[in-house]
N, C-alpha and C positions, 0 to 999 in steps of 0.2 A: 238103776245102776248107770253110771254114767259109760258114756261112749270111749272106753279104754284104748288106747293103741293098737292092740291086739286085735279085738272086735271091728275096728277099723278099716283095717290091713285085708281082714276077711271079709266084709262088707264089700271092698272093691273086687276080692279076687272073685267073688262071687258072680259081680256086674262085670267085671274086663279078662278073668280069667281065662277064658279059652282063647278070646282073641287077641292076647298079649303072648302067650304062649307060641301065638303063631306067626308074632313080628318077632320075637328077639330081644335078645340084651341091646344090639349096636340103635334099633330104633328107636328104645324105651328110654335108652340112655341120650340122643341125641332130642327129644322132643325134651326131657328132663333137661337139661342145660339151656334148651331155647325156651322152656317157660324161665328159668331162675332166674336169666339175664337179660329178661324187661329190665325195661326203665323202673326207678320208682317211684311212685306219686301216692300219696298219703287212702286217696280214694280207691286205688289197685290192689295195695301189698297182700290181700287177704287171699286173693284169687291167687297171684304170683305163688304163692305158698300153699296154696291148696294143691292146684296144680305140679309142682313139681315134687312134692310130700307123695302126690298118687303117683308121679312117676317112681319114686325111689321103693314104694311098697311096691310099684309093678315087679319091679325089677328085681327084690328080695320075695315076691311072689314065684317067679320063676325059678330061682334056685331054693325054694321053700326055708327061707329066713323068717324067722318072725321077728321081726324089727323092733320089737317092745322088748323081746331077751337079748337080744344084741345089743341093745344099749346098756343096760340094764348089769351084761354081763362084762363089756367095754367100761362102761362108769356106777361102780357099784357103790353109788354114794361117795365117791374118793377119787382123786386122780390116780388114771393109771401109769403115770410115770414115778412119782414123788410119791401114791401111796397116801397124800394127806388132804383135810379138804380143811380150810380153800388149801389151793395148790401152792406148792412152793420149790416148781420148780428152777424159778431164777435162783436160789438160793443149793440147791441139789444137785444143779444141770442136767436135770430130767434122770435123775436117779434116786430111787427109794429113799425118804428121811429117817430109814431104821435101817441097820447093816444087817442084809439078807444074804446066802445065797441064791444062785441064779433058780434053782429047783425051788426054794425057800418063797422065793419072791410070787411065781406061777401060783403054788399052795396058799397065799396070803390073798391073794385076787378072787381067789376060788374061793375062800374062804368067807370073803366080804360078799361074794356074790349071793353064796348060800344065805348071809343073813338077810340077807333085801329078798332073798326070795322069798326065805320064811314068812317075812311080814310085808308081803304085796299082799296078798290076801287082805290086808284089812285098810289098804289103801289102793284108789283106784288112777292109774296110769293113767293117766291124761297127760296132751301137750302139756298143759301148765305144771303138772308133776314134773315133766321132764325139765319146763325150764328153773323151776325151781331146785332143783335137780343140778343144774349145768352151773347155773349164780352162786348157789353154796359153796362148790368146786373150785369157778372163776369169777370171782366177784368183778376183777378185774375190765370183764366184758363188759360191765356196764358204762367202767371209766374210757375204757376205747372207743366204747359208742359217741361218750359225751363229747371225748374230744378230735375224734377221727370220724364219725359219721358210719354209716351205710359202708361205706369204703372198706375199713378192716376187715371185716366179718364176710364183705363177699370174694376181699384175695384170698382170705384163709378157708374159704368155701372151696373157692376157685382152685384149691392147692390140693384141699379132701375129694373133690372131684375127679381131681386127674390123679391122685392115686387111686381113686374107687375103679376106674376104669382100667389102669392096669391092674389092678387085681382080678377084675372081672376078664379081662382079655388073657390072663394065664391060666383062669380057670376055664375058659372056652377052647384054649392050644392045648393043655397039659392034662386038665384035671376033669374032673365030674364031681355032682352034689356027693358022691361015696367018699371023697379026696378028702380028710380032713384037714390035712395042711391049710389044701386050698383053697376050702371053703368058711374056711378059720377066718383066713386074711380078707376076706370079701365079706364076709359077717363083720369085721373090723371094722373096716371100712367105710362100710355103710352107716355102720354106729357113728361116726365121727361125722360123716356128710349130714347123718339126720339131728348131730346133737346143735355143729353150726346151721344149718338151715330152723333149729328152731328156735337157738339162741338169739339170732337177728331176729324172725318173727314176733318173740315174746316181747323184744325190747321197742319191736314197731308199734305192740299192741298194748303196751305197759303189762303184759304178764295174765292178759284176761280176754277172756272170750274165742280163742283160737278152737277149741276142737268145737265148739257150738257152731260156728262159722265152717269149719270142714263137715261137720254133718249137716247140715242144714243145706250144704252145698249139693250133698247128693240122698237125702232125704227124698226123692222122689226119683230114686234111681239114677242110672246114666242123664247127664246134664241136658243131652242132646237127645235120645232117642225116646228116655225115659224108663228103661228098662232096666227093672233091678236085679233078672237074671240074666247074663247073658245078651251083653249090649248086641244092638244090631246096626252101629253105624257101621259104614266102612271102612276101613285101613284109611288112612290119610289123609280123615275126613275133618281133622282140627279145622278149628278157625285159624287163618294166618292172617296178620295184619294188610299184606299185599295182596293177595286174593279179595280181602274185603273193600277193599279200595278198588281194585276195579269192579267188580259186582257194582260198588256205587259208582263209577263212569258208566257203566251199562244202561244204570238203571235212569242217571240223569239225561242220557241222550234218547231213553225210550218217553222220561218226560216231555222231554221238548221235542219226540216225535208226533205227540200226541196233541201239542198246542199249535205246532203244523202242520198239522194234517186235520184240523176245525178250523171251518174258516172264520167262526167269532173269536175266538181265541187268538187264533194268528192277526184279525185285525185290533185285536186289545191289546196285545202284545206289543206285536211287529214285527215285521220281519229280521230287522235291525237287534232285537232284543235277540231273538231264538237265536242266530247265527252265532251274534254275539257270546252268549252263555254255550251254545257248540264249539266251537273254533276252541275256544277256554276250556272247558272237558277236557278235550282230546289232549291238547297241548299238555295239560298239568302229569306233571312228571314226579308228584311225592303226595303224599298221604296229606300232610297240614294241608296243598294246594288245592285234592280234591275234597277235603271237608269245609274248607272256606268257601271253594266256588258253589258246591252244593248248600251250605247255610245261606249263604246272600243266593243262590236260587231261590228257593222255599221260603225266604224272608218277602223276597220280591212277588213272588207269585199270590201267596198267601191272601191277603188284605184285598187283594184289584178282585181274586177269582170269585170271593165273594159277592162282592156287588157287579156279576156280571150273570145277564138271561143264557143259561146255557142249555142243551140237550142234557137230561138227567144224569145217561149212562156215561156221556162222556164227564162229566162232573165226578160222578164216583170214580171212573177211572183214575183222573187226575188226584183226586182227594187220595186215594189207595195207592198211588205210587208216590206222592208226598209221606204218606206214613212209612212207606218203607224204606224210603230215604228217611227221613229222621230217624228210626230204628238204626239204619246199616251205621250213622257217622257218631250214637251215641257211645259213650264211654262204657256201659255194659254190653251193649254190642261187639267192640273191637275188641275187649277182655273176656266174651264169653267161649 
C-alpha cells in the first residue's frame, strides 16, 4: 500500500510528536515559513517541500487535524466556491454555478464530501492524488506557472499563510481543539496552505515522485538523530545556513591552525599563505564569501599535501578536517 497522506502525517507525529507538542504552534509555524521561503534551485525544491509539508503536519498534529480529510473535505473533487470543477469562478465571482441556498450550499459540500469518502477506499491519497486533485479543479495553475513562474504560487501561499496563522492565533486566544467553529477555520486553512504548497511542488516535479521523496526522506527515522520513535535532537537544533557557515570559519582557521603549528607544512606553505587564507576567513562576511574562500583553500592545499613527507597523524589530521570542510559547504549539507 502506498505511503498515503494520512500514514504520513502519523509517521511524523510518531518521530516529533512529543517534542513538537512542547514547542508550539508560534515555533512550528515560524521554522515552516523559514523552510518555504528558500531560494529555489532545481537541485533543492524537494527538501524545501518536504520540510515545510512536516512542518504543516506538525502543526495539524497538535491540534489533531488529519490533513488528508481537511483537504479532502475543503476540496471534494470541486471548488469550494463555484461548486464546479475546473473552477469557474471568474465567471460566478466565487459564488456557486447552481442557485443554492446558504444552508443548501454547506449540504451540497457535505454531500460531495461524503462521495470522495465513499470511494477513497479504493484509491490511495498520495501527494500526487492530491495534485491531481488541485489541476482538475485549477487547470489554470499550470497556465500561471507557465507564464508567471515560482512567483504566483508562492504570493498566493504567502496569502494562505498569513490567513493560517490568524486562524491558528484565534484559536490559541479564544478557542480549544473542543471549539468547532474554531477549529473548522484552522482545518480550512490549512487545506488551502497544503493544496498550494503541493500545487507548486507537483508542477516543480511534473506531477511524480513527491511522496516517494518525502519517505524516503525519513525512511530511517528523524533525519538527524535517526530515531523513529520519539526524535531526541534538541529544540533548535535545525540546520540554519548562518550557523553553518561559521562552523565552516571555525573549522577553516582550525585548518590552518594545524598547517601552523607543523613546521614542514608551515615551510611548504608559508607563512605568507596561512595568514593570508586567515586574515580572509575572518574578514568574510556572507556565506558565497566563506564557501569560496574555503574551496580555493582545499583546492590549493589538496594536490602540494600529497606530494609532501609528513608525520602520519598530522596527515589524517589535515586529510579529516579537509573532509569536513567539503561536507559543511556542500549543497546537501546547507539543505540538510
Amino acid at each position: 500500500m502506498s505511503n498515503t497522506i494520512s500514514k504520513l502525517q502519523r509517521t511524523l507525529k510518531m518521530i516529533y510528536g512529543k517534542q513538537n507538542a512542547k514547542q508550539g504552534f508560534d515555533y512550528l509555524f515560524g521554522y515552516m515559513i523559514k523552510n518555504y521561503y528558500r531560494p529555489r534551485k532545481s537541485d533543492q525544491v524537494d527538501h524545501i517541500f518536504i520540510k515545510s509539508i512536516s512542518y504543516l503536519f506538525a502543526i495539524a498534529n497538535l491540534y489533531d487535524i488529519d490533513l488528508e480529510d481537511a483537504f479532502l473535505r475543503k476540496y471534494p473533487c470541486v471548488c469550494p466556491y463555484c461548486f464546479s470543477s475546473p473552477c469557474v469562478c471568474i465567471l460566478t465571482k466565487k459564488r456557486p454555478s447552481i442557485s443554492l441556498s446558504f444552508a443548501d450550499e454547506e449540504q451540497e459540500l457535505r454531500d460531495k464530501y461524503t462521495i470522495v469518502i465513499n470511494d477513497k477506499a479504493n484509491v490511495s491519497m498520495t501527494f500526487e492524488k492530491v495534485f491531481s486533485i488541485i489541476m482538475k479543479i485549477y487547470p489554470n495553475n499550470a497556465c500561471d506557472w507557465k507564464h508567471h513562474g515560482v512567483a504566483f504560487h508562492m504570493i498566493k501561499t504567502g496569502e494562505e499563510l498569513a490567513e493560517l496563522h490568524e486562524a491558528c492565533c484565534r484559536r490559541e486566544k479564544y478557542g480549544s481543539t473542543k471549539d468547532t467553529a474554531t477549529m473548522l477555520c484552522v482545518s480550512d486553512e490549512m487545506a488551502d496552505v497544503f493544496a498550494w504548497m503541493i500545487s507548486e511542488w507537483g508542477l516543480w516535479r511534473n506531477a511524480a515522485g513527491m511522496t516517494e521523496a518525502f519517505s524516503q526522506h525519513y525512511s530511517s527515522g528523524c533525519s538527524r538523530c535517526h530515531k523513529k520513535i520519539d526524535c531526541k535532537c534538541q529544540p533548535r537544533e535545525e540546520h540554519d545556513t548562518l550557523l553553518c557557515s561559521e562552523y565552516t570559519k571555525h573549522t577553516v582557521e582550525s585548518l590552518l591552525s594545524i598547517l601552523q603549528g607543523d613546521e614542514v607544512l608551515k615551510n611548504t606553505f608559508g607563512i605568507g599563505f596561512i595568514n593570508g587564507f586567515m586574515k580572509d576567513i575572518r574578514e568574510a562576511s556572507s556565506e558565497r564569501q566563506i564557501d569560496s574562500i574555503t574551496d580555493k583553500l582545499i583546492k590549493s592545499i589538496g594536490e602540494r599535501l600529497r606530494r609532501v613527507e609528513i608525520d602520519q597523524r598530522i596527515r589524517t589530521e589535515v586529510f579529516d578536517t579537509i573532509a569536513l570542510l567539503e561536507d559543511a559547504i556542500s549543497k546537501t549539507h546547507r539543505y540538510s
